[in-house]
C-alpha positions, 0 to 999 in steps of 0.5 A: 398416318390416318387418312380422311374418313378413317375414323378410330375405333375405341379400344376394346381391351379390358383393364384388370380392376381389383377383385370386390373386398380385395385390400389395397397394395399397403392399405388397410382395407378401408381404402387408407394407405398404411406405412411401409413395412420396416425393413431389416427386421421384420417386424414391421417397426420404426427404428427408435432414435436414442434418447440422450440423458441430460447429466448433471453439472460438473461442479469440481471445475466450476468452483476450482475457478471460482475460488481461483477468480475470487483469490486473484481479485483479492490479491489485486484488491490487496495490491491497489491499497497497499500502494495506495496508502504506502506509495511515497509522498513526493510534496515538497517536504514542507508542505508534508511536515504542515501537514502532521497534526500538531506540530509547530513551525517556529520558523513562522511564529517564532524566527528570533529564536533561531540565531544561529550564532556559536558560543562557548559554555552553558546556554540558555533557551526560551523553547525547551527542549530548544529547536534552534538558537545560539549554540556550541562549536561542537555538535553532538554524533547523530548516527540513530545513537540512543543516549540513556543519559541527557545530553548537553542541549547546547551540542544538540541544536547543533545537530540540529542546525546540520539536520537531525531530528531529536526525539526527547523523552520523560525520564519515567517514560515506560521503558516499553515506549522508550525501546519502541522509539530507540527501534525507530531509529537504529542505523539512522543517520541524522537522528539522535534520541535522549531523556529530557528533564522536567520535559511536559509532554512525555514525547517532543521531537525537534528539528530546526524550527518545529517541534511535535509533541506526542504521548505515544510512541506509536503515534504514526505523526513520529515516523511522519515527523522523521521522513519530513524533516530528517536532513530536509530541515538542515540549515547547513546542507551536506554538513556532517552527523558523525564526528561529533561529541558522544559523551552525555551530561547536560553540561556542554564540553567546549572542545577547542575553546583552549586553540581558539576554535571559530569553525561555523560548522 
């Protein structure tokens, strides 16, 4: 503890300074300060950081999944126009059968023609190959049969009447046209498909008051023509197409006339 009057002497003790010329400690002589040495080598070098190599893309994977997108999308395009255009039509089926180009409705322009009376013997018919009118007890079998032959007309607007559709065709019809109709309805029940005499189209299809007339087979209105009609256009529904007459020829076979047959059917 200092007292009054008691006055502190400088300190006279020498410090050591650094001898003239002398370099810094880790100078380089002029007074800049340098990087410490390295450590580890030696050498007095900085460790060099790695330096990575950009590579090249692996393109393999990249066009496996490409190719895998674009065939997806391919498939499901595919699938959306294939339903589209194939998925059923569920109007009701006269509307769908207004709707084919061509055809005519009698039902409309013509309803007289469409009596529905039962006679014996040859008849005859304002519209050929006739859609509907008086016709004979028996119907001729409409089991996706292919008559070579004609057949009486009078049995044939009676399967009509039932719900068959009948594809007539000109006798010099190539026979290439005719297999392709006769395919068209193999196995199908209430259809039937005969030659028609002097008929003036090459192809008319009928069913109870319409008629469509065609030149080819391939003409997509026939199947349109078969899906709306068949059984749709029957005036006796549930009524059968077997059982019926098979024999062909144009003049009618009155089986039953003798036992005084009167069925409606």
């Amino acid at each position: 503890m200092s007292t009054p009057g008691d006055v502190r002497r400088p300190s006279t003790k020498k410090v050591a300074t650094p001898a003239a010329g002398a370099k810094k400690s880790g100078g380089s002589g002029k007074g800049t300060p340098t990087r410490p040495a390295a450590t580890g080598g030696g050498k007095g070098r900085r460790p060099v950081a790695p330096v990575k190599v950009s590579q090249g893309r692996n393109w393999g994977p990249i066009a496996l999944y490409v190719t895998a997108g674009a065939v997806a999308l391919g498939i499901v395009v595919f699938a959306t126009v294939y339903l589209l255009q194939n998925k059923p039509d569920t109007r009701p089926w006269a509307e769908r059968a207004a709707d084919i180009s061509g055809i005519t409705n009698y039902r409309e322009t013509d309803p007289k023609a469409l009596d529905r009376t039962h006679a014996w013997g040859p008849l005859t018919y304002t519209i050929n190959p006739p859609v509907g009118g008086t016709h004979n007890y028996n119907w001729q079998n409409c089991m996706g049969e292919h008559y070579k032959e004609p057949i009486a007309q009078e049995h044939a607007v009676h399967s009509l009447e039932h719900g068959a559709v009948w594809i007539t065709y000109r006798p010099d019809l190539p026979q290439d046209q005719v297999d392709k109709l006769a395919k068209k309805i193999d196995g199908l029940s209430y259809t039937m498909l005969s030659p028609y005499p002097n008929l003036d189209s090459p192809i008319s299809l009928q069913a109870w008051g319409y008629k469509l007339k065609v030149d080819n087979a391939d003409d997509e209105r026939v199947t349109k023509f078969i899906q709306a009609l068949r059984l749709n256009a029957t005036m006796e529904e549930g009524a059968t197409c077997s059982t019926g007459i098979t024999q062909t020829g144009t003049t009618p076979y009155d089986l039953g006339k003798d036992s005084g047959q009167t069925s409606t059917q």
